[in-house]
Each structure stands twice: as structure tokens, then as C-alpha cells.
Backbone as XML, in Angstrom:
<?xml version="1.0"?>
<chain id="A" units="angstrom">
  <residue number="1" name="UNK">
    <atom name="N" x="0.846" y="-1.189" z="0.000"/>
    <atom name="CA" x="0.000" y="0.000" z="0.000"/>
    <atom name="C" x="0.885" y="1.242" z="0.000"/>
  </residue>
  <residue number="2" name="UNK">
    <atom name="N" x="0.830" y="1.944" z="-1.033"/>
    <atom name="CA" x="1.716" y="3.618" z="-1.126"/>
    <atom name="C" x="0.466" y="4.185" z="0.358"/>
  </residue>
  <residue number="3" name="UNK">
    <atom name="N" x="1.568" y="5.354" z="1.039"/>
    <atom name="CA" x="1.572" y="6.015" z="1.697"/>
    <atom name="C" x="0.829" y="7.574" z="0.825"/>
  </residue>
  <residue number="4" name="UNK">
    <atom name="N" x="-0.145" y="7.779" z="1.646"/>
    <atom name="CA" x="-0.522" y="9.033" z="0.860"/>
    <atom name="C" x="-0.073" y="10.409" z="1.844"/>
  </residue>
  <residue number="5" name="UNK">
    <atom name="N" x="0.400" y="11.199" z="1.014"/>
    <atom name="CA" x="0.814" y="12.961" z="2.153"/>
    <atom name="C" x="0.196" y="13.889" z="1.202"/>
  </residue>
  <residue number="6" name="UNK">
    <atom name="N" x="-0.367" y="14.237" z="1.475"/>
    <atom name="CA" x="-1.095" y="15.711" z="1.308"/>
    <atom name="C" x="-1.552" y="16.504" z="2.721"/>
  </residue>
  <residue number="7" name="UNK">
    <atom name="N" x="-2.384" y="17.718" z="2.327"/>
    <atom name="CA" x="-2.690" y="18.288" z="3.464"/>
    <atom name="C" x="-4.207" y="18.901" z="3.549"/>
  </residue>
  <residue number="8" name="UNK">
    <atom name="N" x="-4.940" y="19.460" z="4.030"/>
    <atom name="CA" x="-6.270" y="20.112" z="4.377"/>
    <atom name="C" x="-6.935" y="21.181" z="5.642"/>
  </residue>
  <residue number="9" name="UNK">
    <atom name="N" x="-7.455" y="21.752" z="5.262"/>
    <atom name="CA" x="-7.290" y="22.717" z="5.901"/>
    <atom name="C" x="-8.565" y="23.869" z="6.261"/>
  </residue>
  <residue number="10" name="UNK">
    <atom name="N" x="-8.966" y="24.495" z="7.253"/>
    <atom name="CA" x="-10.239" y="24.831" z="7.419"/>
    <atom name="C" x="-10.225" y="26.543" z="7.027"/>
  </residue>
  <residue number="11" name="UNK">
    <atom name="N" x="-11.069" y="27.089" z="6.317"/>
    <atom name="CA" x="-11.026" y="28.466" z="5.311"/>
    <atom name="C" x="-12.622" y="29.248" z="5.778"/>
  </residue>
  <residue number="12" name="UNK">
    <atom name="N" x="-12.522" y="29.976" z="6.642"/>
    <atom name="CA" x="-13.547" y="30.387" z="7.087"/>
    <atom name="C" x="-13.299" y="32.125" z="6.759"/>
  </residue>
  <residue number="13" name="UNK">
    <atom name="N" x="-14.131" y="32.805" z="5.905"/>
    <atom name="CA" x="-14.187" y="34.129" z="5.354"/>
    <atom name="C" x="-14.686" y="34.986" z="6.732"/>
  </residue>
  <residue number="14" name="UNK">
    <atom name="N" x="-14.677" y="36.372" z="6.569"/>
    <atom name="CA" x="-14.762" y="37.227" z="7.733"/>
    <atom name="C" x="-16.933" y="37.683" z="7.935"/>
  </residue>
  <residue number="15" name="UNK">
    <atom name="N" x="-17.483" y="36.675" z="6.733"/>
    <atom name="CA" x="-18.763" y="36.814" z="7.463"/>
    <atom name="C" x="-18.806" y="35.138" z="8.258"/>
  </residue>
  <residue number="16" name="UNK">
    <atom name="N" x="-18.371" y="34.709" z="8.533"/>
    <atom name="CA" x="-18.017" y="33.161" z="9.244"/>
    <atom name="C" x="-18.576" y="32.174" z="8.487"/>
  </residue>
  <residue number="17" name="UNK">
    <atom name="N" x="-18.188" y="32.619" z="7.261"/>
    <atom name="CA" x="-19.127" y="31.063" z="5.951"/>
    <atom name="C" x="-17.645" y="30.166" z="5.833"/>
  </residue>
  <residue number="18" name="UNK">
    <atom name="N" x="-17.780" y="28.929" z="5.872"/>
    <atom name="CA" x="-17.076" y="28.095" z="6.062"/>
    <atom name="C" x="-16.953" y="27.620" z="4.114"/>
  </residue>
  <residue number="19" name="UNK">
    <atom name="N" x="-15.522" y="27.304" z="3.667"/>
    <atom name="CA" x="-15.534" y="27.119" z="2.228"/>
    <atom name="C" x="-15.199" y="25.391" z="2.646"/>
  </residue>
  <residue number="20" name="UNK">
    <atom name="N" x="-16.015" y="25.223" z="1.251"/>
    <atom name="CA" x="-16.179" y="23.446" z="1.179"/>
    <atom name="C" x="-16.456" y="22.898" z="-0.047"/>
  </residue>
  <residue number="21" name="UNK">
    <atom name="N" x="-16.160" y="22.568" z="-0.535"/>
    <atom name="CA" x="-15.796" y="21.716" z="-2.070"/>
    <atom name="C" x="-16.001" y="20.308" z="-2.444"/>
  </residue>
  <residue number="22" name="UNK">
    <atom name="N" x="-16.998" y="20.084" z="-3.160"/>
    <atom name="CA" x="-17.715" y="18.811" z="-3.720"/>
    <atom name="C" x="-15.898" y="18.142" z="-4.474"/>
  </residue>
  <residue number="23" name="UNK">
    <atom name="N" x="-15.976" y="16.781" z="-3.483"/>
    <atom name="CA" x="-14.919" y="15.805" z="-4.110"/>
    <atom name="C" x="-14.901" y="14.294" z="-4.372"/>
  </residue>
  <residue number="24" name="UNK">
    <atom name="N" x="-14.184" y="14.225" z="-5.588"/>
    <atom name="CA" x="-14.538" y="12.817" z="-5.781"/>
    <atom name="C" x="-13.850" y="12.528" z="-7.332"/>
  </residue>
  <residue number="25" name="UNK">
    <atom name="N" x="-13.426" y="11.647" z="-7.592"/>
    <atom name="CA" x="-13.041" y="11.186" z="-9.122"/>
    <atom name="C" x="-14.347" y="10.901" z="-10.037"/>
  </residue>
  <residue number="26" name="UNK">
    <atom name="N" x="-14.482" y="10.935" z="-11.124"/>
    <atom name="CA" x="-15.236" y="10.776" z="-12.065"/>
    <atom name="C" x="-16.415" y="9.598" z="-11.648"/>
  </residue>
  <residue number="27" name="UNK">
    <atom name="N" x="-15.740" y="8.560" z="-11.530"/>
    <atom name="CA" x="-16.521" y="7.442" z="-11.167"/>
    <atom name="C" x="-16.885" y="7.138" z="-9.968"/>
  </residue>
  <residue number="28" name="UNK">
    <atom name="N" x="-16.506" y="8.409" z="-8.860"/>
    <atom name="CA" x="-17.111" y="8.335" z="-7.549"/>
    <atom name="C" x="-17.883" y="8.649" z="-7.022"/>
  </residue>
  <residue number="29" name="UNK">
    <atom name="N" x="-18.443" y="8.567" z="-5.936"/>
    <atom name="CA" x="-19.772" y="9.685" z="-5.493"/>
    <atom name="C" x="-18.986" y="10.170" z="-4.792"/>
  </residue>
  <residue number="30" name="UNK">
    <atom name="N" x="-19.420" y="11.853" z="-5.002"/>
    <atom name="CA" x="-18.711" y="13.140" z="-4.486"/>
    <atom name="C" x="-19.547" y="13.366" z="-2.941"/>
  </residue>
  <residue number="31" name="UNK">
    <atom name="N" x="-18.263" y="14.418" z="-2.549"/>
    <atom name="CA" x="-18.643" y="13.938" z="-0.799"/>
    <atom name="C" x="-18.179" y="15.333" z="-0.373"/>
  </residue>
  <residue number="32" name="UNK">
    <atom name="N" x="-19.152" y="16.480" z="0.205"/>
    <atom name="CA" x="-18.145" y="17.710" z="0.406"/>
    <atom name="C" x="-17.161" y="17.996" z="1.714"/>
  </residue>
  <residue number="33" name="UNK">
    <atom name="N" x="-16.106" y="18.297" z="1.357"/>
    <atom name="CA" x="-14.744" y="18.568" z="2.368"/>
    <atom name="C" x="-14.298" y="19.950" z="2.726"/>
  </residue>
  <residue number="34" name="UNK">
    <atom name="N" x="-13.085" y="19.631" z="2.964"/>
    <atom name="CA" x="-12.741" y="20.787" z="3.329"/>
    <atom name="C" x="-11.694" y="21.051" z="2.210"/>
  </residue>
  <residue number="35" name="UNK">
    <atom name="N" x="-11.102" y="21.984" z="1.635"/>
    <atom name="CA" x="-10.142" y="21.717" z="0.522"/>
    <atom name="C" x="-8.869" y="21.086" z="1.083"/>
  </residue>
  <residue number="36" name="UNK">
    <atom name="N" x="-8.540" y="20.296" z="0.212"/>
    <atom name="CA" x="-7.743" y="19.417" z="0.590"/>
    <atom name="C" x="-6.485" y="18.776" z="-0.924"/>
  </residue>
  <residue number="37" name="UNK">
    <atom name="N" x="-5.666" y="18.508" z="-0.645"/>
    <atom name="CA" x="-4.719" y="17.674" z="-1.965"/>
    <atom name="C" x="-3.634" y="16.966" z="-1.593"/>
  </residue>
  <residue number="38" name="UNK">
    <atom name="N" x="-3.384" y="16.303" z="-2.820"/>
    <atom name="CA" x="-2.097" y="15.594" z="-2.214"/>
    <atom name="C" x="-0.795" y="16.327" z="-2.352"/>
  </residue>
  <residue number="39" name="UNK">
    <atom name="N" x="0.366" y="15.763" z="-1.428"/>
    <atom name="CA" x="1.382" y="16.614" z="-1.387"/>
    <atom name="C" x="2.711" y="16.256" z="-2.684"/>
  </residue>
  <residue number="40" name="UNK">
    <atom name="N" x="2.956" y="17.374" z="-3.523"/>
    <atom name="CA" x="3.428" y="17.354" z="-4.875"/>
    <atom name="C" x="4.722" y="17.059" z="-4.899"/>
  </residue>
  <residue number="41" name="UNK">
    <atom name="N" x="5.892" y="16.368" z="-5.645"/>
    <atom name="CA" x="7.196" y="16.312" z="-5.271"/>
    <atom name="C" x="7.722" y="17.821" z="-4.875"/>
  </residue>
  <residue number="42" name="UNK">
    <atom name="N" x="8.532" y="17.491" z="-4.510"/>
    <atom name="CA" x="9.682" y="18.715" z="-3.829"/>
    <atom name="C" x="8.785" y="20.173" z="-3.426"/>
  </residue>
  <residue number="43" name="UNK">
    <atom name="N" x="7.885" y="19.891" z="-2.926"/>
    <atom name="CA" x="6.753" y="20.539" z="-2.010"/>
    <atom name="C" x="6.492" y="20.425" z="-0.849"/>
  </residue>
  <residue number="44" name="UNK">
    <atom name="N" x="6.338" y="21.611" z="0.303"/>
    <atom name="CA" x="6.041" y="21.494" z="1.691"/>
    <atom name="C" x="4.473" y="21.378" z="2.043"/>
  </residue>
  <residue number="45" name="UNK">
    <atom name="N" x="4.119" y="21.101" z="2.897"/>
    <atom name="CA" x="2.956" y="20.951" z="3.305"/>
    <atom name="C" x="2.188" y="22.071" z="3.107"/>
  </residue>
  <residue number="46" name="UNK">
    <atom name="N" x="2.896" y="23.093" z="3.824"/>
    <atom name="CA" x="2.176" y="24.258" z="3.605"/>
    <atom name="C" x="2.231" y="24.895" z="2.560"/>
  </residue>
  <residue number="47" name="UNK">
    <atom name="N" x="3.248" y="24.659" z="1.430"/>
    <atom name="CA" x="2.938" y="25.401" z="0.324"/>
    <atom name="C" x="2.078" y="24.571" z="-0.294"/>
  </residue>
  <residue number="48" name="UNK">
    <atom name="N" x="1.568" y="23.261" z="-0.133"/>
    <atom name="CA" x="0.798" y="22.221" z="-0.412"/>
    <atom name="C" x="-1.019" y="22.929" z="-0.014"/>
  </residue>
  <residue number="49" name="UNK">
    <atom name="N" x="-1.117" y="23.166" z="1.195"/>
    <atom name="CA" x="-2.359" y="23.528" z="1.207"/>
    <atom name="C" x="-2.304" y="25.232" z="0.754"/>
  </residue>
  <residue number="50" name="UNK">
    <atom name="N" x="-1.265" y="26.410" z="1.083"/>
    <atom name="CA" x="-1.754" y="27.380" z="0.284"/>
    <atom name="C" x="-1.673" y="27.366" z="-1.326"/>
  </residue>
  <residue number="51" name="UNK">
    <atom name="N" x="-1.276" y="26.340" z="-1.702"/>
    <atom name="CA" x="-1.654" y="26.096" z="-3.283"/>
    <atom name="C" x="-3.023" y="25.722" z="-3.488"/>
  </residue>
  <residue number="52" name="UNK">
    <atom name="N" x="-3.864" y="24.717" z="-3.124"/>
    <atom name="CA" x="-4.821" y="23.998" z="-3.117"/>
    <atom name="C" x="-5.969" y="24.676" z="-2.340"/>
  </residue>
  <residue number="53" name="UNK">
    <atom name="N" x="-5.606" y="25.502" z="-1.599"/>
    <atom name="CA" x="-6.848" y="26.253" z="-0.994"/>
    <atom name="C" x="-7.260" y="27.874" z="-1.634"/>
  </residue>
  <residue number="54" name="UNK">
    <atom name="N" x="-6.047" y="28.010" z="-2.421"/>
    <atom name="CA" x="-6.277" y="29.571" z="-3.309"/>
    <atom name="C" x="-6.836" y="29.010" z="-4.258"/>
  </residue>
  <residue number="55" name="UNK">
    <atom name="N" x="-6.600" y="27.760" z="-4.806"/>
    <atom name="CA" x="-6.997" y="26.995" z="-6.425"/>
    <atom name="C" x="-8.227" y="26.632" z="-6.019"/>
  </residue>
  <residue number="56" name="UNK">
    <atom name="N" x="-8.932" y="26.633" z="-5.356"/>
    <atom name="CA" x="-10.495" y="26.161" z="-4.751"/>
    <atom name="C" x="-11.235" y="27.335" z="-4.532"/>
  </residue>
  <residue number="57" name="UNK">
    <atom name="N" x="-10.537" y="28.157" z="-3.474"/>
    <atom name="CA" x="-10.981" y="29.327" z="-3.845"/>
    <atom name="C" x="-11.141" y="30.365" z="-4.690"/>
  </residue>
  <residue number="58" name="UNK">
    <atom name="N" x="-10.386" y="30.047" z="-5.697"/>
    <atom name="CA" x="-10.612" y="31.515" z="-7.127"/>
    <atom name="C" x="-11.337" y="30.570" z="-8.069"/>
  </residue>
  <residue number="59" name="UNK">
    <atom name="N" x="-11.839" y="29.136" z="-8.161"/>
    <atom name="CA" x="-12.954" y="28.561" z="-8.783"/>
    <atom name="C" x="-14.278" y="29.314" z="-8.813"/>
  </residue>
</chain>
């Protein structure tokens, strides 16, 4: 079994609406989260979730 690393993370705007994002692969049933991804070669965690949580958010 590969080891999975990514990261996720909770994004709450200044009227207290919580951001959350329908996920799932093509052939899955989608399930909403919190934004979340996996972690990319020669990438830190945290540049891992502020990549993945600006890319969710400017959708």
C-alpha cells in the first residue's frame, strides 16, 4: 500500500461562511470537504495547502 501525504485545511471568510468543495473522481460519489490535496514532489505541506486552498478558492 503507497503512503498518501497531502494536506487540508479549514477556510472560514470574515462573514463566518465556512468554504467546502464537492470531491470525488469521475466514477465516484462526491462527498463535500474541506479543501484538501495531495502533497506534490519537492513541495512542503504548507505550500501544499496554500496552493490547493487559493486553487479552490478563485474557482
Amino acid at each position: 500500500m503507497n503512503e498518501w501525504k497531502g494536506s487540508s485545511g479549514v477556510c472560514v471568510n470574515e462573514k463566518g461562511q465556512l468554504l467546502m468543495v464537492l470531491q470525488g473522481k469521475p466514477e465516484e460519489i462526491k462527498s463535500w470537504s474541506v479543501p484538501s490535496g495531495g502533497l506534490e514532489k519537492d513541495e512542503t505541506f504548507e505550500e501544499c495547502l496554500s496552493g490547493k486552498s487559493k486553487k479552490k478558492r478563485d474557482m
